[in-house]
MDAnalysis code that builds the backbone (N, CA, C; Angstrom):
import MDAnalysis as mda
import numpy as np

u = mda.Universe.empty(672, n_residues=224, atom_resindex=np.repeat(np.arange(224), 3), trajectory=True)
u.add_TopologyAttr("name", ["N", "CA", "C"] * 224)
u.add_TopologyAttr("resid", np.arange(1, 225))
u.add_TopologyAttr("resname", ["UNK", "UNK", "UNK", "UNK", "UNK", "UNK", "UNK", "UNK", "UNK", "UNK", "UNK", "UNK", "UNK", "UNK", "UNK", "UNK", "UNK", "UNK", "UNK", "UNK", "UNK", "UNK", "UNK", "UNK", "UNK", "UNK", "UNK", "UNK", "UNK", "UNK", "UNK", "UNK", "UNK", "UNK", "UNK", "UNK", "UNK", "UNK", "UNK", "UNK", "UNK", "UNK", "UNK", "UNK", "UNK", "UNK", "UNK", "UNK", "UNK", "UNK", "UNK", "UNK", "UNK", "UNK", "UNK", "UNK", "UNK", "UNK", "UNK", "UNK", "UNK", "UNK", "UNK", "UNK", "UNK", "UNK", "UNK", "UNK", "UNK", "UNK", "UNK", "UNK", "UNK", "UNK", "UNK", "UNK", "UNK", "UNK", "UNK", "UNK", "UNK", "UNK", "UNK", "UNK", "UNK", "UNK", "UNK", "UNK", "UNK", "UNK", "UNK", "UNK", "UNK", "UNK", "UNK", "UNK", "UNK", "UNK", "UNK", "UNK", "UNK", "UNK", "UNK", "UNK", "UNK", "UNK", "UNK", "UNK", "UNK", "UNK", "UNK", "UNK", "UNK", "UNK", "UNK", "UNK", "UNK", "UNK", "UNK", "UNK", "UNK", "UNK", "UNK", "UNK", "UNK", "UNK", "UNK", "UNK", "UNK", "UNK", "UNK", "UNK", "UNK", "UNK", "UNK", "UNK", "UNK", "UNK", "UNK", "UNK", "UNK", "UNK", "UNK", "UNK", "UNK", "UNK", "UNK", "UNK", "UNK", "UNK", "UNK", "UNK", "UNK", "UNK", "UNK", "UNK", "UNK", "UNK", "UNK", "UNK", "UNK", "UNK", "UNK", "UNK", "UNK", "UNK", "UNK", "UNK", "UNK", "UNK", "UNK", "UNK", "UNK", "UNK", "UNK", "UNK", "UNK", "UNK", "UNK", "UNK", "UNK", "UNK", "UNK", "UNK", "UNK", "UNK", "UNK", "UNK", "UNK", "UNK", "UNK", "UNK", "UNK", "UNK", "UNK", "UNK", "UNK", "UNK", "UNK", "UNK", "UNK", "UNK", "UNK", "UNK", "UNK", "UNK", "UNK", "UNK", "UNK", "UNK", "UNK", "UNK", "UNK", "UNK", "UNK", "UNK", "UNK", "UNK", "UNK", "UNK", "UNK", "UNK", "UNK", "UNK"])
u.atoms.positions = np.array([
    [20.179, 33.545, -40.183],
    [20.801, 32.795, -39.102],
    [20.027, 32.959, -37.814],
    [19.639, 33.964, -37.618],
    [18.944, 34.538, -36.238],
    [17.525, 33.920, -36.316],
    [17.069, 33.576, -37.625],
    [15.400, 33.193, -37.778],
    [15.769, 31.327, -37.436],
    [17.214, 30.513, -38.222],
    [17.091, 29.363, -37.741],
    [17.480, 29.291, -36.445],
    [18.495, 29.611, -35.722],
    [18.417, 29.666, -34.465],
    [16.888, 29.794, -33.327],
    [15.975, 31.027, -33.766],
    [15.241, 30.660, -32.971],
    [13.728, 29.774, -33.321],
    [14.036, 29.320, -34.455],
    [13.132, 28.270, -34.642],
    [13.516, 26.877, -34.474],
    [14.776, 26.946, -34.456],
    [15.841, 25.823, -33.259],
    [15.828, 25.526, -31.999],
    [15.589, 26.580, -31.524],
    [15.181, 26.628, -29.853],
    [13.940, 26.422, -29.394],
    [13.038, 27.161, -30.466],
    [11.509, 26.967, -30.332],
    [11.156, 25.200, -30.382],
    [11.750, 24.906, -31.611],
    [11.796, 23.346, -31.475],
    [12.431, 22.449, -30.494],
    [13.557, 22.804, -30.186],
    [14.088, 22.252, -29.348],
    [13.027, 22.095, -27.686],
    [12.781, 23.583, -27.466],
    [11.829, 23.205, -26.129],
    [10.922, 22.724, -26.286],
    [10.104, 22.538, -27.376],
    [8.792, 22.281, -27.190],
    [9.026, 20.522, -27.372],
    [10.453, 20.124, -28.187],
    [10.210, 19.267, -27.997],
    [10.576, 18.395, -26.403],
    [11.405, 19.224, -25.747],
    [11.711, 19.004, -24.241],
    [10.246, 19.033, -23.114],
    [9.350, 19.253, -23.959],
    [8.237, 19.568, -22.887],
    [7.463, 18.325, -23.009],
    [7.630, 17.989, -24.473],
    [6.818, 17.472, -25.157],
    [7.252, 15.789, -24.179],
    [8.613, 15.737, -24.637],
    [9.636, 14.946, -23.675],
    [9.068, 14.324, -22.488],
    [8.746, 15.480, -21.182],
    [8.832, 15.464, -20.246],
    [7.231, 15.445, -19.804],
    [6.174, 15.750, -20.598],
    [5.107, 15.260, -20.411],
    [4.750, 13.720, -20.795],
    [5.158, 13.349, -21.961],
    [5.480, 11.975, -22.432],
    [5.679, 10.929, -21.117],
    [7.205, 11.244, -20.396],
    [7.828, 10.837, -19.265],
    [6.531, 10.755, -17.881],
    [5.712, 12.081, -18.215],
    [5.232, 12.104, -16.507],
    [4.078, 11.098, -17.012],
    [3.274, 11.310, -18.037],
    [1.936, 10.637, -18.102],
    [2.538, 8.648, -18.426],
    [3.963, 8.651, -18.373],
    [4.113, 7.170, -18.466],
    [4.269, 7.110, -16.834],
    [4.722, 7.705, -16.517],
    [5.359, 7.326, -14.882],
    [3.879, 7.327, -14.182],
    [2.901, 7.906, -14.460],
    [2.045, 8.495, -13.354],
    [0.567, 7.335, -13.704],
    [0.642, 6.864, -15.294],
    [-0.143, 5.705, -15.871],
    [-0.093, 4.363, -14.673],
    [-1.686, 4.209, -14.551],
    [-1.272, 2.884, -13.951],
    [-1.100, 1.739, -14.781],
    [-1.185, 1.536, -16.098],
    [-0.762, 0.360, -16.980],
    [0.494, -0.110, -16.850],
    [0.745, -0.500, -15.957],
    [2.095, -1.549, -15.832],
    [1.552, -2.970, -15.734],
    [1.359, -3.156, -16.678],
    [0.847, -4.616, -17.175],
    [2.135, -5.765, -17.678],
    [2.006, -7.049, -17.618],
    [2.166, -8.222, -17.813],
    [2.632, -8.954, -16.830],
    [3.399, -10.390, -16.898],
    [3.777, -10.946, -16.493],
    [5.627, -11.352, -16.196],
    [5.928, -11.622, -14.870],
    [7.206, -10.875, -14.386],
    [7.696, -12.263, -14.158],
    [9.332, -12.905, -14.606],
    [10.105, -13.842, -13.602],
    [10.194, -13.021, -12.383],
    [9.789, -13.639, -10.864],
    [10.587, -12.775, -9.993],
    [11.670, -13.520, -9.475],
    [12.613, -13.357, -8.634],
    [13.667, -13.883, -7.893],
    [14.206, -12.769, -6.953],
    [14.559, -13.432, -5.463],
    [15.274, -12.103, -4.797],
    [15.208, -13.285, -3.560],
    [15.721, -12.232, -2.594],
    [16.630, -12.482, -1.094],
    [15.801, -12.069, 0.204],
    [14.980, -12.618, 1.065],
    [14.797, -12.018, 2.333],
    [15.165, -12.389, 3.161],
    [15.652, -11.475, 4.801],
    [15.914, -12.120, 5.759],
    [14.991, -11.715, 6.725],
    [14.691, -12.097, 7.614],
    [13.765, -11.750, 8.586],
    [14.257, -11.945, 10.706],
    [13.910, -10.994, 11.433],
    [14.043, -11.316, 12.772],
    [12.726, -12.197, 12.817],
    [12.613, -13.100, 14.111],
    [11.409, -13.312, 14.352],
    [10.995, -13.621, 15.649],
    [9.834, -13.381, 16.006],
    [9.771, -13.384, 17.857],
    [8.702, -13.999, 17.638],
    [8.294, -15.014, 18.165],
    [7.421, -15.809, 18.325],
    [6.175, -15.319, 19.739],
    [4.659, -14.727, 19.347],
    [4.084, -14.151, 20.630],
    [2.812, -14.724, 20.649],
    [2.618, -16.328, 20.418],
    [1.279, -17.054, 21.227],
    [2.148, -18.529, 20.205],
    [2.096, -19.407, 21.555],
    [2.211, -20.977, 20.728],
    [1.426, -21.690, 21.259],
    [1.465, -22.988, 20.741],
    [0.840, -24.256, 21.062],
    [1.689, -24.455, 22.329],
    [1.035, -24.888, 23.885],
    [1.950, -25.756, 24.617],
    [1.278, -26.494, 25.252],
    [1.512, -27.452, 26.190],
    [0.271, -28.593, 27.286],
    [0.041, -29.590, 26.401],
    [-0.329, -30.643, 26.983],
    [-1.215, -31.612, 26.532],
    [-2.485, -32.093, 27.109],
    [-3.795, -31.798, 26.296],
    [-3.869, -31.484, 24.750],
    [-3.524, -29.921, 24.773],
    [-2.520, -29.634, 23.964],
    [-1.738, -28.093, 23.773],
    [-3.127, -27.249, 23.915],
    [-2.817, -25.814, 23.715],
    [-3.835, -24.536, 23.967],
    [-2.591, -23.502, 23.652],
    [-3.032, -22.683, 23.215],
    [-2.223, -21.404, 22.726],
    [-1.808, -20.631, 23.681],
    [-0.769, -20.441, 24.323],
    [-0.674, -19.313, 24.958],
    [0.327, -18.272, 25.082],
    [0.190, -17.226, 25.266],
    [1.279, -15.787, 24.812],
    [2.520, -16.074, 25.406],
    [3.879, -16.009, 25.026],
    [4.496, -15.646, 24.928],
    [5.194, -14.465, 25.265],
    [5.978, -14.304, 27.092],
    [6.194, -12.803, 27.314],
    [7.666, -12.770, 28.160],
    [8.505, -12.298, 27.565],
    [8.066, -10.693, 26.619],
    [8.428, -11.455, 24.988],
    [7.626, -11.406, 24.030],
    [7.992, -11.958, 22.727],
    [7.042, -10.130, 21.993],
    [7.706, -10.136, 20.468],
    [7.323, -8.977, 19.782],
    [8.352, -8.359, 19.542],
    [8.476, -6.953, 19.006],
    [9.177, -6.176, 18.918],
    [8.527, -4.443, 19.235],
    [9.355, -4.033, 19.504],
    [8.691, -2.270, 19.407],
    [8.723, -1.698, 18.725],
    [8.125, -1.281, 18.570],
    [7.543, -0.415, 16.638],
    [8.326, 1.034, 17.167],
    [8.586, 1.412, 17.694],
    [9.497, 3.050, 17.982],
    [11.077, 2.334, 17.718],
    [11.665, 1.472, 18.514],
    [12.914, 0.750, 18.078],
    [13.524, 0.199, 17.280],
    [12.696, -0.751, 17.245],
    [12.834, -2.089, 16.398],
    [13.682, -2.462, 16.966],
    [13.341, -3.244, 18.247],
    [14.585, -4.161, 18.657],
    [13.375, -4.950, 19.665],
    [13.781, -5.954, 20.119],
    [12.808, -7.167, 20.829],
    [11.935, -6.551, 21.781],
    [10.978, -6.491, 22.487],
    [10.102, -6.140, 23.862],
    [10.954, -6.704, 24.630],
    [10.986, -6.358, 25.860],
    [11.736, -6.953, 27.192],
    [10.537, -6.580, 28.281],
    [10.746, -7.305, 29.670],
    [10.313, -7.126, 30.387],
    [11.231, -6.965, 31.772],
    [10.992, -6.407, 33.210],
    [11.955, -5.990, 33.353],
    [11.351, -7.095, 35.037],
    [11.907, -7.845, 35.640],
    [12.052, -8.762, 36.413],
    [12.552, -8.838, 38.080],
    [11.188, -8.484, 38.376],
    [11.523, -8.433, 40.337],
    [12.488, -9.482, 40.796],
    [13.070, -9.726, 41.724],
    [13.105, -8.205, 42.406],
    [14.529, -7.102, 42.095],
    [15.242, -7.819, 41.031],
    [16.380, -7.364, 41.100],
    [16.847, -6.317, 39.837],
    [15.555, -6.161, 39.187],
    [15.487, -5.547, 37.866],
    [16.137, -5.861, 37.168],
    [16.304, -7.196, 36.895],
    [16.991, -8.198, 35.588],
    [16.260, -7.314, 34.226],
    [16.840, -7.845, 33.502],
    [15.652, -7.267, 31.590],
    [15.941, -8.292, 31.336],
    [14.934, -9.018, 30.558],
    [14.789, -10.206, 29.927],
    [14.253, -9.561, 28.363],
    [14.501, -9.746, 27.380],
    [13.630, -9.382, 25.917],
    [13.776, -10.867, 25.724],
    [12.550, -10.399, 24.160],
    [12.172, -11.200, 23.444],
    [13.113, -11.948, 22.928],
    [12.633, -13.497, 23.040],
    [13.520, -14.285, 21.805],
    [13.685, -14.130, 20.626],
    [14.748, -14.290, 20.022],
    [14.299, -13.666, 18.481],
    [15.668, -14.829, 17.662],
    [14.833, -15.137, 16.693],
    [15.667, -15.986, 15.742],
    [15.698, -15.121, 14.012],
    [17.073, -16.290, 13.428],
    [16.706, -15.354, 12.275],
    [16.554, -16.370, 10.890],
    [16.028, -15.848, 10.031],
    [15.260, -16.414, 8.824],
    [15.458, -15.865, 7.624],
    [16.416, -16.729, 6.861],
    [17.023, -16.568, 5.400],
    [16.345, -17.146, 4.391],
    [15.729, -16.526, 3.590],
    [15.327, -17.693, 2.707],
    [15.499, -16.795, 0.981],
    [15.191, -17.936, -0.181],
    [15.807, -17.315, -0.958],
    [13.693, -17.331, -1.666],
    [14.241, -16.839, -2.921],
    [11.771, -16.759, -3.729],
    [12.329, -16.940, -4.852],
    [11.672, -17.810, -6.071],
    [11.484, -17.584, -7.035],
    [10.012, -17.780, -7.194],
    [9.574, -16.709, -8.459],
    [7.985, -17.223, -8.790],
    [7.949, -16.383, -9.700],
    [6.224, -15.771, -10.132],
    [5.823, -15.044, -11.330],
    [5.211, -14.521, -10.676],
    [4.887, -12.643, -11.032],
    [3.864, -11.891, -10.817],
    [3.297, -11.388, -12.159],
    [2.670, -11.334, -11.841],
    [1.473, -10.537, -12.706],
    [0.991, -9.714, -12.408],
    [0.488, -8.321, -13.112],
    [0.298, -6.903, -12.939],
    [-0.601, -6.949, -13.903],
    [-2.393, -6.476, -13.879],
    [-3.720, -6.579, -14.335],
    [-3.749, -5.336, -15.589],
    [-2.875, -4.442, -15.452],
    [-2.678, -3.206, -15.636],
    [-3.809, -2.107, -15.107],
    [-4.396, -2.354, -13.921],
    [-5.337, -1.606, -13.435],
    [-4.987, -1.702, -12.001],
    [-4.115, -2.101, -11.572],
    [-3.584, -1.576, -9.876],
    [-3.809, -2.747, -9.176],
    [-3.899, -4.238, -9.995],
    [-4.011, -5.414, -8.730],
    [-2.684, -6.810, -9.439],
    [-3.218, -7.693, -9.156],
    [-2.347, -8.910, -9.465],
    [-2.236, -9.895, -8.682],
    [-1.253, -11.031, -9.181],
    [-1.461, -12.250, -8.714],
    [-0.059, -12.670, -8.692],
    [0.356, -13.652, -7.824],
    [1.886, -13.654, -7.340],
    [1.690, -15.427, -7.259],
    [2.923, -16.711, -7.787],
    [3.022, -17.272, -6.819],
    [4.438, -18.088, -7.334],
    [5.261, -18.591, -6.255],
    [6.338, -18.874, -6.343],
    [6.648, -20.224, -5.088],
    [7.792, -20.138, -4.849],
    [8.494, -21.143, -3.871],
    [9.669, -20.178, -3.060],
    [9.621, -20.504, -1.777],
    [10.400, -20.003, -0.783],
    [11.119, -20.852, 0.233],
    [12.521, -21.209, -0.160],
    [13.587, -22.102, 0.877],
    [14.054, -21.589, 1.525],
    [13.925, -21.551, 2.574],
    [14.817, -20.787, 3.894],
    [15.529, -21.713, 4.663],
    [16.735, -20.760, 5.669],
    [17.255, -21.547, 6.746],
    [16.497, -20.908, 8.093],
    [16.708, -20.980, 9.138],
    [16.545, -20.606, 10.378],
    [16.854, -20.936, 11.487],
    [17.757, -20.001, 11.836],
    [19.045, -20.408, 13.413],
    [19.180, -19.094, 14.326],
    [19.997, -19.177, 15.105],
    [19.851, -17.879, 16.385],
    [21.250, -18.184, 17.214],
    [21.536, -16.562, 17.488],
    [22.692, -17.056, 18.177],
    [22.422, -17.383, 19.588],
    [20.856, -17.157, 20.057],
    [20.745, -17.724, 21.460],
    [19.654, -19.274, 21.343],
    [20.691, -19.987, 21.074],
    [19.733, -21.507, 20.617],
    [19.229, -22.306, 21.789],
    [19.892, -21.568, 23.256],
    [19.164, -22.258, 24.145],
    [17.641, -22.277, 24.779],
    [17.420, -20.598, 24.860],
    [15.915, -20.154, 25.336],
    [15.201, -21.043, 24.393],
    [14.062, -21.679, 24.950],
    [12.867, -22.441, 24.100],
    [12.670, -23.131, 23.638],
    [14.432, -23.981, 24.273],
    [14.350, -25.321, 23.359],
    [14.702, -25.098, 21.868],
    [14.759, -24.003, 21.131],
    [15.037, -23.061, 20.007],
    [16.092, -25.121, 18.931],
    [15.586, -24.971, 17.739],
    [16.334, -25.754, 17.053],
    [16.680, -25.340, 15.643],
    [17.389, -25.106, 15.034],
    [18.048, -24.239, 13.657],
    [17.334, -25.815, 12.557],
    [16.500, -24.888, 11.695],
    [15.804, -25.796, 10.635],
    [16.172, -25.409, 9.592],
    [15.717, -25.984, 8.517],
    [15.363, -25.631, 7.251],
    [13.908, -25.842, 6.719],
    [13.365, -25.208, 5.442],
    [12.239, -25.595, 5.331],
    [11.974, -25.207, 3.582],
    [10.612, -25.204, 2.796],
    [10.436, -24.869, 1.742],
    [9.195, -24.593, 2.199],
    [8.570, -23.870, 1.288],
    [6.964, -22.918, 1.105],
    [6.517, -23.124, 0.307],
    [5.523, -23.117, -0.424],
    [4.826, -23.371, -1.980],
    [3.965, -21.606, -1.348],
    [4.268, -20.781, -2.353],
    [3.338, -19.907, -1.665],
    [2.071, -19.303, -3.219],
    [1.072, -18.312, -2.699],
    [0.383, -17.983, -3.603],
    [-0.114, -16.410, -2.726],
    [-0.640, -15.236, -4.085],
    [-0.941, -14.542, -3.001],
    [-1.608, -13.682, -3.982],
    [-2.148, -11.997, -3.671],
    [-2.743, -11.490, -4.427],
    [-1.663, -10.000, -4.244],
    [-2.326, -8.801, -4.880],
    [-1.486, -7.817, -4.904],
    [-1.962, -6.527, -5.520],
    [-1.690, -5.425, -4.819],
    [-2.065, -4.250, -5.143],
    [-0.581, -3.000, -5.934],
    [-1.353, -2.293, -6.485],
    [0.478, -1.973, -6.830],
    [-0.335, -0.202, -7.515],
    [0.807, 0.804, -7.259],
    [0.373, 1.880, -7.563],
    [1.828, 2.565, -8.128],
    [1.504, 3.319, -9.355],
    [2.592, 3.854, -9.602],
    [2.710, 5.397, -9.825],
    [4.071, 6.070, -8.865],
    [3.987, 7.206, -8.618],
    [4.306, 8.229, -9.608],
    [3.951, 9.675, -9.329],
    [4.023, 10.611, -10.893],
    [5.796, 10.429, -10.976],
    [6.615, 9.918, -9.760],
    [8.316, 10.243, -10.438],
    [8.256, 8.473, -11.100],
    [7.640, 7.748, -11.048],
    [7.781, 6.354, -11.652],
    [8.297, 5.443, -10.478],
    [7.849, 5.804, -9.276],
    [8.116, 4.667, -8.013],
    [7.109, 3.561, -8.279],
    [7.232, 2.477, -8.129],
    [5.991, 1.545, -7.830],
    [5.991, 0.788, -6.659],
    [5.085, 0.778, -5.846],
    [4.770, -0.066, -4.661],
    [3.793, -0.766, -4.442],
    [3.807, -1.787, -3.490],
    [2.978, -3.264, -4.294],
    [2.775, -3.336, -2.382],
    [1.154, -3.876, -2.459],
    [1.146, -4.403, -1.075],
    [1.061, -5.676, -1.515],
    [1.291, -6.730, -0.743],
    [1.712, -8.280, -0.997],
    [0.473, -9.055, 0.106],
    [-0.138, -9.836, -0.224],
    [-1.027, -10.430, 0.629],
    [-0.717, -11.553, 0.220],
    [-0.061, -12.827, 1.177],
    [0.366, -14.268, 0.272],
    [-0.223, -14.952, 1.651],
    [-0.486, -16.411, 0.844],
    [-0.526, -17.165, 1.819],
    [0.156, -18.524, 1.218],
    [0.472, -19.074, 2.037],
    [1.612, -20.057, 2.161],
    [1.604, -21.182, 2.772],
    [2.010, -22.613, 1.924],
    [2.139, -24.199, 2.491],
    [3.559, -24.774, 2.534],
    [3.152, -25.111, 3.919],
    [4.847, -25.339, 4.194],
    [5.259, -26.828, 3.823],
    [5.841, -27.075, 2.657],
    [6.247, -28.362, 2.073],
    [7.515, -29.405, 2.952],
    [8.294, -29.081, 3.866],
    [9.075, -29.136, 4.415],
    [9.489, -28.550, 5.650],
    [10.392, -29.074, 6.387],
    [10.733, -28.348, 7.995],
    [9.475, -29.208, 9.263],
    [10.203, -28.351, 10.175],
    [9.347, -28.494, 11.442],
    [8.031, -28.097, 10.877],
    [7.913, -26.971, 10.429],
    [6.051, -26.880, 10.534],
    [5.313, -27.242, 8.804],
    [5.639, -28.511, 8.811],
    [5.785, -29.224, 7.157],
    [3.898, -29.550, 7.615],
    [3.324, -29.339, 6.554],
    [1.690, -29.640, 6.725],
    [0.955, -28.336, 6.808],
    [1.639, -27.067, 7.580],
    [1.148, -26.465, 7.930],
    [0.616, -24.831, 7.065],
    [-0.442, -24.679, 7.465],
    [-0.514, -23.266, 6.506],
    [-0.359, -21.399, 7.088],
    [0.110, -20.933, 5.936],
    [0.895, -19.450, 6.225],
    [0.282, -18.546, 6.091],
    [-0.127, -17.085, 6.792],
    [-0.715, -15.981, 5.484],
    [0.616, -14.493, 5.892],
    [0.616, -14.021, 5.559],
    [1.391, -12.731, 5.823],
    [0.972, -11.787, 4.843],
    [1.641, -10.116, 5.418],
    [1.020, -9.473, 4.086],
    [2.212, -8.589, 4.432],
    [3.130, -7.463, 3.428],
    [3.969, -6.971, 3.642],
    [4.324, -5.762, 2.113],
    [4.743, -4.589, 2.278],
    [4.940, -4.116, 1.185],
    [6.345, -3.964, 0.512],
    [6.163, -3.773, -0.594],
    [7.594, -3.622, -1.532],
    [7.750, -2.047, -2.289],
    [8.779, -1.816, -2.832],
    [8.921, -0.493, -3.306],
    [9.824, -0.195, -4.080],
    [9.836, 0.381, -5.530],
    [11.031, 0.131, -6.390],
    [10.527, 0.954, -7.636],
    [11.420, 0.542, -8.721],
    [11.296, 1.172, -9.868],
    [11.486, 0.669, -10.964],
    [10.824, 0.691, -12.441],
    [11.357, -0.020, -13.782],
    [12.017, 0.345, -14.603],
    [12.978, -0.291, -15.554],
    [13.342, 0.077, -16.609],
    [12.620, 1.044, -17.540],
    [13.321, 2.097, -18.479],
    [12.580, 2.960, -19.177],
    [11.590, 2.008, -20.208],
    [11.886, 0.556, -20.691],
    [11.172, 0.175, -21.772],
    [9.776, -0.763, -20.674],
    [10.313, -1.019, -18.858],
    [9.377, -2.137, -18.179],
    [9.642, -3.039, -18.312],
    [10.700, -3.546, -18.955],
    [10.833, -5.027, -19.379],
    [11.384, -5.602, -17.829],
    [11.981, -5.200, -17.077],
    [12.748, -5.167, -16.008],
    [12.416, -4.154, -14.524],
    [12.132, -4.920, -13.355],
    [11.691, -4.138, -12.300],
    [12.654, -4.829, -11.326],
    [12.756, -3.605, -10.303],
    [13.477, -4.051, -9.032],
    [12.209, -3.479, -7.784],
    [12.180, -3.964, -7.004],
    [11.443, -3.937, -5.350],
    [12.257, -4.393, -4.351],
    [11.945, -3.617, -3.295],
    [12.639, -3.900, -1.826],
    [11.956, -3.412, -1.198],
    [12.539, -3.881, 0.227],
    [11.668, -3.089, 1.609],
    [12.426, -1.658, 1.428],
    [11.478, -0.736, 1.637],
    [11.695, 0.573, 1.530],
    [12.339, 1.217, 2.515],
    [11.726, 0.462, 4.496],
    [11.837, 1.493, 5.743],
    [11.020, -0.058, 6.619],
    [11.814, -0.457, 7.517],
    [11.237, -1.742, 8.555],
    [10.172, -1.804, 9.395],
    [9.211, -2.492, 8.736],
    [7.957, -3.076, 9.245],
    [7.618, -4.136, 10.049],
    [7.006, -3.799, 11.382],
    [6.646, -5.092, 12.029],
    [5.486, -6.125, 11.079],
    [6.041, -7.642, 10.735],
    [4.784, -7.899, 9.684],
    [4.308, -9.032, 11.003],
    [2.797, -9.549, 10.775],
    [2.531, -10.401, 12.069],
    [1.826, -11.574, 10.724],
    [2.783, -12.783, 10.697],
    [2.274, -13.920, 10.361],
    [1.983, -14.984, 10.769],
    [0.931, -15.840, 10.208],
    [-0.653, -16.476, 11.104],
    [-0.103, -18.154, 10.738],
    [0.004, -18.876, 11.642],
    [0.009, -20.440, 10.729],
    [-1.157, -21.076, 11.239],
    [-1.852, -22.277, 10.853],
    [-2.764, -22.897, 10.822],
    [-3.222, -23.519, 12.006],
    [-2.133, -23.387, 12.584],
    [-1.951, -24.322, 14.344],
    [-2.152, -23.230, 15.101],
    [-2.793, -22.052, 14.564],
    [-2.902, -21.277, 15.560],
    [-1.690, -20.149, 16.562],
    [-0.749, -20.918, 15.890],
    [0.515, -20.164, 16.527],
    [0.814, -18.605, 15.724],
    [1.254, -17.278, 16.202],
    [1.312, -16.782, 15.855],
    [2.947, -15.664, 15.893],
    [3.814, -14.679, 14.620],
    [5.106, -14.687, 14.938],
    [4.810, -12.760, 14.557],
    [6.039, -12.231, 15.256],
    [6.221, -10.914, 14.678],
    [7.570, -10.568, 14.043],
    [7.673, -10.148, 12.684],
    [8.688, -10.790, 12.478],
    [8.857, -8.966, 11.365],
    [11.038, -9.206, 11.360],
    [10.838, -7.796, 10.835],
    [12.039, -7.842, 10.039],
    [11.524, -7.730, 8.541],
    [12.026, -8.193, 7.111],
    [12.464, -6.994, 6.435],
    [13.627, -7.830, 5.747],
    [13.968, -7.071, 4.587],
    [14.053, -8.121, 3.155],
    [13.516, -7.578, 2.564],
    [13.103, -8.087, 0.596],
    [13.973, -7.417, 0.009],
    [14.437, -8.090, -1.511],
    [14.997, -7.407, -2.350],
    [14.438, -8.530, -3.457],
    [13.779, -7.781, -4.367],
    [13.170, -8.792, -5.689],
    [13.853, -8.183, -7.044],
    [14.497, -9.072, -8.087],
    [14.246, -8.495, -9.441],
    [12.971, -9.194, -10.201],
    [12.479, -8.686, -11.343],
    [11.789, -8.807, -12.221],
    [12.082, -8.630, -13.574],
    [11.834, -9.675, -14.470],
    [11.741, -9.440, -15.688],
    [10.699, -9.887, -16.288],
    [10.377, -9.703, -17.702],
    [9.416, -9.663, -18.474],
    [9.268, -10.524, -18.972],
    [8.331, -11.676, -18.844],
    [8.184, -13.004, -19.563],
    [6.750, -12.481, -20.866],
    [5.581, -11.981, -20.171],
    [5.009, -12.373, -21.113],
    [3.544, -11.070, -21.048],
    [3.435, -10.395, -22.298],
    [3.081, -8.756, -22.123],
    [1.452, -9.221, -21.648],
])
């Protein structure tokens, strides 16, 4: 009894090690390979800090527009002679993604989908400000690393054509990261914004926005 017992235990741990090395060298592998449905939810602030204005227009800054990276709440400026504070305008931006990613199984990939948003503000007067809607056709590339507990995080580099809305014609780039984890088999991944990032996206007209998002994506497994 005493000899199966500890050749019970002997087995038992070794197979717990055996287990748990199994576990780390999958989590810590960068082969997270194939191809993903994605779908998910972002909303975004946005402060608008250089536009088109004049005729013939010319770009010019926007002040106080941005946000502060110690806060996260709009730039203000503070206004002689009576020390008024004025901050940044800031609107907000719902939109919903579907698309496909792809994961190389060597730490890069390729992303592209469609993005419908709304966009309104509760201060609709500053700037002439008008509540739109719009659609995106977007495309983008992607880096992705996966950690020894099995985190994965993806930097996102997309660029984007705006099919619809006020800035319909026009082209997008942004870049922004995600952060999440998979199912034990991979068939299934989730990503989100991890901790709030100022992201600064570029459109074609030269106009430029600072804008500060939150993502939430699922993923599933279309095709290995």
């Amino acid at each position: 009894m005493k000899t199966f017992t500890c050749r019970f235990a002997a087995t038992l741990a070794a197979s717990s090690v055996l287990a748990a090395a199994t576990g780390a060298a999958i989590a810590a592998s960068p082969k997270l390979k194939g191809t993903y449905a994605e779908t998910g939810e972002t909303g975004c602030l946005i402060s608008t800090t250089v536009q088109l204005q004049g005729n013939p227009p010319v770009l010019v800054s926007v002040v106080p527009s941005g946000f502060n990276p110690d806060t996260l709440t709009p730039n203000q400026v503070v206004l002689p002679p009576n020390g008024a504070v004025l901050r940044a305008f800031t609107s907000l931006f719902l939109t919903s993604f579907h698309g496909v990613r792809t994961f190389d199984g060597e730490g890069s990939g390729t992303l592209r989908g469609r993005s419908t948003g709304v966009s309104s503000s509760p201060n609709i007067f500053p700037n002439g400000f008008i509540p739109s809607a719009s659609a995106i056709d977007i495309i983008g590339t992607f880096t992705y690393e996966v950690a020894p507990d099995g985190t994965i995080s993806t930097q996102d580099n997309t660029t984007g054509t705006v099919l619809s809305g006020p800035r319909a014609g026009q082209g997008t780039t942004n870049a922004f990261v995600l952060t999440g984890s998979a199912s034990h088999n991979r068939h299934s991944l989730i990503l989100a914004t991890d901790a709030p990032q100022i992201e600064t996206v570029r459109f074609s007209n030269g106009e430029v926005q600072e804008r500060l998002c939150h993502r939430s994506r699922t993923l599933i497994l279309t095709d290995d």
